[in-house]
C-alpha positions in Angstrom: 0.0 0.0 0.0 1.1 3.8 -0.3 1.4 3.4 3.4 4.1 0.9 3.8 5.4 2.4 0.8 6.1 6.1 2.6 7.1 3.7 6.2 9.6 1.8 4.0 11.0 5.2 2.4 11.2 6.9 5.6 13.3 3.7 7.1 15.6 4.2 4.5 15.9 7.5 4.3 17.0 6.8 8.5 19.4 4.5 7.7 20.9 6.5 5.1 21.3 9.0 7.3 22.6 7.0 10.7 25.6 5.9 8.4 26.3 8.6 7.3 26.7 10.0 11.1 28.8 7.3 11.5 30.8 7.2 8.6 31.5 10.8 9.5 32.4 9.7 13.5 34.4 7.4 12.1 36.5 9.6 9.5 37.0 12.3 12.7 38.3 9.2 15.0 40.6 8.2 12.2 41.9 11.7 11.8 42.2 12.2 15.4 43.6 9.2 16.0 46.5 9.9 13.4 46.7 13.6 15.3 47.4 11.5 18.5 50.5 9.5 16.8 52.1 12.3 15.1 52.3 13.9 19.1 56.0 12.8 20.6 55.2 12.5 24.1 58.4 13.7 25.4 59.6 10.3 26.1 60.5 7.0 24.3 58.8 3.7 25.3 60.5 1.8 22.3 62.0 -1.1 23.8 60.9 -0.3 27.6 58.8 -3.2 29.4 56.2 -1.8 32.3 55.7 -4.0 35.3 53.5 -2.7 38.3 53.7 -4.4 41.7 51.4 -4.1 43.9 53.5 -4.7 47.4 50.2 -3.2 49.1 48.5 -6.3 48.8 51.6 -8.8 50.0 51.3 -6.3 53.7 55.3 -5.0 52.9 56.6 -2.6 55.6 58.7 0.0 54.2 62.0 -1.4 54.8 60.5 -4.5 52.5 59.5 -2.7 50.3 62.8 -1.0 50.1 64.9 -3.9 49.7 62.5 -5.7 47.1 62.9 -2.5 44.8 66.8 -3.1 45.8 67.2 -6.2 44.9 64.4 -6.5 42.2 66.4 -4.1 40.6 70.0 -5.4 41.3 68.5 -9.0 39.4 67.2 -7.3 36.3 70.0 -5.2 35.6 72.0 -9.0 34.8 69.4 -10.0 32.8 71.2 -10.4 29.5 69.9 -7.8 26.8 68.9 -5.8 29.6 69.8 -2.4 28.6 68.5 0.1 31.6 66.2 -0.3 35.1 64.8 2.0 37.2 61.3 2.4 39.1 59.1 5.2 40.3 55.7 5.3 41.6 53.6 6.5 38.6 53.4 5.6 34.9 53.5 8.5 32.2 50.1 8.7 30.6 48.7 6.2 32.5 45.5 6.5 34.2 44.2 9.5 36.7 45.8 12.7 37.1 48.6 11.3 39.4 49.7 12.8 42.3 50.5 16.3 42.9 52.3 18.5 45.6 51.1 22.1 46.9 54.4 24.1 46.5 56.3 27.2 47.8 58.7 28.5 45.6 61.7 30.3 47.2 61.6 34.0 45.4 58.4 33.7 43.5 55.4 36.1 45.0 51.9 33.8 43.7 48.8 35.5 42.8 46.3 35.2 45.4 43.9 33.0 42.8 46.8 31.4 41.8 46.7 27.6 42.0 50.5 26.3 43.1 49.3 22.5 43.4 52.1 21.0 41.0 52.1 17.1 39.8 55.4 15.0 40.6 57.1 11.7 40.1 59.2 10.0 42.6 61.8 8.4 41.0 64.9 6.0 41.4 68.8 7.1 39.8 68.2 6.2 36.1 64.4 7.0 35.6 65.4 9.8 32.7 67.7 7.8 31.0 65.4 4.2 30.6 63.2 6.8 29.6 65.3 9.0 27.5 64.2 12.1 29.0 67.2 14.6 27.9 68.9 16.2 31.1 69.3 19.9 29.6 71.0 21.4 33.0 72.4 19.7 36.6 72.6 16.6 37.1 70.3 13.4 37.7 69.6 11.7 41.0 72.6 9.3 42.5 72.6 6.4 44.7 73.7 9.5 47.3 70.3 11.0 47.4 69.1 9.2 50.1 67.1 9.4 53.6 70.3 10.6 55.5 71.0 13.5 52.8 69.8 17.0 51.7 66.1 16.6 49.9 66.3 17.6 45.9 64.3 18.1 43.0 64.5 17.9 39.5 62.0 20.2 37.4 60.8 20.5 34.1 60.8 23.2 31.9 57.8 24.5 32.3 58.3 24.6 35.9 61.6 26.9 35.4 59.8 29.3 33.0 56.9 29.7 35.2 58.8 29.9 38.5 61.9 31.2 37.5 61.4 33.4 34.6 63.1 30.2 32.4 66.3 30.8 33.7 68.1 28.0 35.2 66.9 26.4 38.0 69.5 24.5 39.5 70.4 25.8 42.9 67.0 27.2 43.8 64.6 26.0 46.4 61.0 25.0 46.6 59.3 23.6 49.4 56.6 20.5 49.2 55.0 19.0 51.8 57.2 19.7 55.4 60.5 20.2 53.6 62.3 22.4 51.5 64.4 20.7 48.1 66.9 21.9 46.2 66.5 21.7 42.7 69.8 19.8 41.1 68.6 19.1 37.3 66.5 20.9 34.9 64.7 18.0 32.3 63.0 18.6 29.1 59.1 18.6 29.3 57.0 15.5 28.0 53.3 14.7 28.5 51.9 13.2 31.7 48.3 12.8 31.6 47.3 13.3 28.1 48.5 13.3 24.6 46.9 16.7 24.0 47.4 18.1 27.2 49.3 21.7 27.3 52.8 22.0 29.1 52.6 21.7 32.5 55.3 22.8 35.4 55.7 19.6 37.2 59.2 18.0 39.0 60.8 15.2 40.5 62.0 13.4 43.6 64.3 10.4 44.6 62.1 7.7 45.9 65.0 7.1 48.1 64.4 10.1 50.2 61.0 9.4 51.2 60.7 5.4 50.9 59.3 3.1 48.4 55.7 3.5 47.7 53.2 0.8 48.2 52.9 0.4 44.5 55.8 0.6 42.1 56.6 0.5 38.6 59.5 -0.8 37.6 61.0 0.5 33.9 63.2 -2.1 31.2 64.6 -0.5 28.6 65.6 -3.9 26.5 68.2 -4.0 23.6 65.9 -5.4 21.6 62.5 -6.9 21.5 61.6 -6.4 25.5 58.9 -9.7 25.3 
């Protein structure tokens, strides 16, 4: 009938019309998608295995947790074809926003809306270069930066231009939580959160100073294939 005639045409004409919706939310993903990839992220993973423990779950006290990222990482390192190993307690563009420190910068005046809550990483010696994160000023952390010695930082550069005008850090103080650290490196920015995420100031501290976390990620930077 002209009825199911006009029904039939107008469930065409939808269907028509819900692929094309789709073929166009599918070209934008693709394009997107190819946006994404062309974005360096600051850092390379080529060749790096992740591993996340969860020594929360196994009821660790610090000191175990301490020695297992000791010897954890003592054992890897003569793994043949093992090229690099460090550990820190968050993964670069994993998931959340990580964790984040409200600062006090030695010789900078804030706004009073200003927000000065800055992310961070706490890292072990060798974190930048598993990563190849170029060092552009100081020096990295050491297997001296430990409980017993001065607190330090490493910041990024967005950090050093917003805080210190972009001149160099190293020497300056900032103060997170109950202690003030020296800054002692200056490292070149990279994406934490997101892909498309503008610079952010953000820094770094030796694990070593404040104890192993209750979850760590350890970092392999393989010589080849890291599977």
């Amino acid at each position: 009938s002209a009825a199911s005639l006009r029904l039939r045409g107008l469930f065409v004409v939808s269907e028509v019309a819900l692929a094309l919706v789709a073929l166009i939310g599918a070209g934008l993903f693709i394009r997107n998608f190819e946006a994404a990839k062309s974005i360096h992220p600051g850092f390379d993973a080529g060749n790096v295995l992740v591993s996340r423990f969860y020594t929360s779950m196994s009821g660790y006290s610090d000191e175990q947790r301490k020695q297992f990222c000791i010897k954890m990482r003592e054992r890897l390192e003569q793994a043949p074809g093992v090229a690099g190993v460090s550990y820190a307690d968050t993964i670069p563009l994993g998931f959340g926003t990580g964790p984040g420190s409200r600062l006090e910068v030695e010789g900078y005046v804030p706004t009073e809306s200003e927000n000065m809550t800055v992310g961070r990483t706490m890292v072990a010696p060798g974190y930048f270069q598993v990563l190849r994160i170029p060092l552009l000023q100081g020096r990295d952390f050491t297997q001296l930066d430990n409980a017993t010695s001065a607190p330090v930082a490493i910041v990024n550069e967005p950090f050093a231009r917003r805080f210190f005008g972009g001149r160099n850090p190293v020497g300056r103080r900032i103060h997170a939580g109950s202690r003030w650290l020296t800054v002692v490196g200056l490292v070149k920015e990279n994406k934490y959160y997101l892909l498309t995420e503008a610079p952010r100031p953000y820094f770094f501290a030796p694990l070593a100073q404040v104890g192993a976390p209750q979850d760590i990620t350890f970092y392999i930077r393989s010589t080849g294939d890291p599977l």
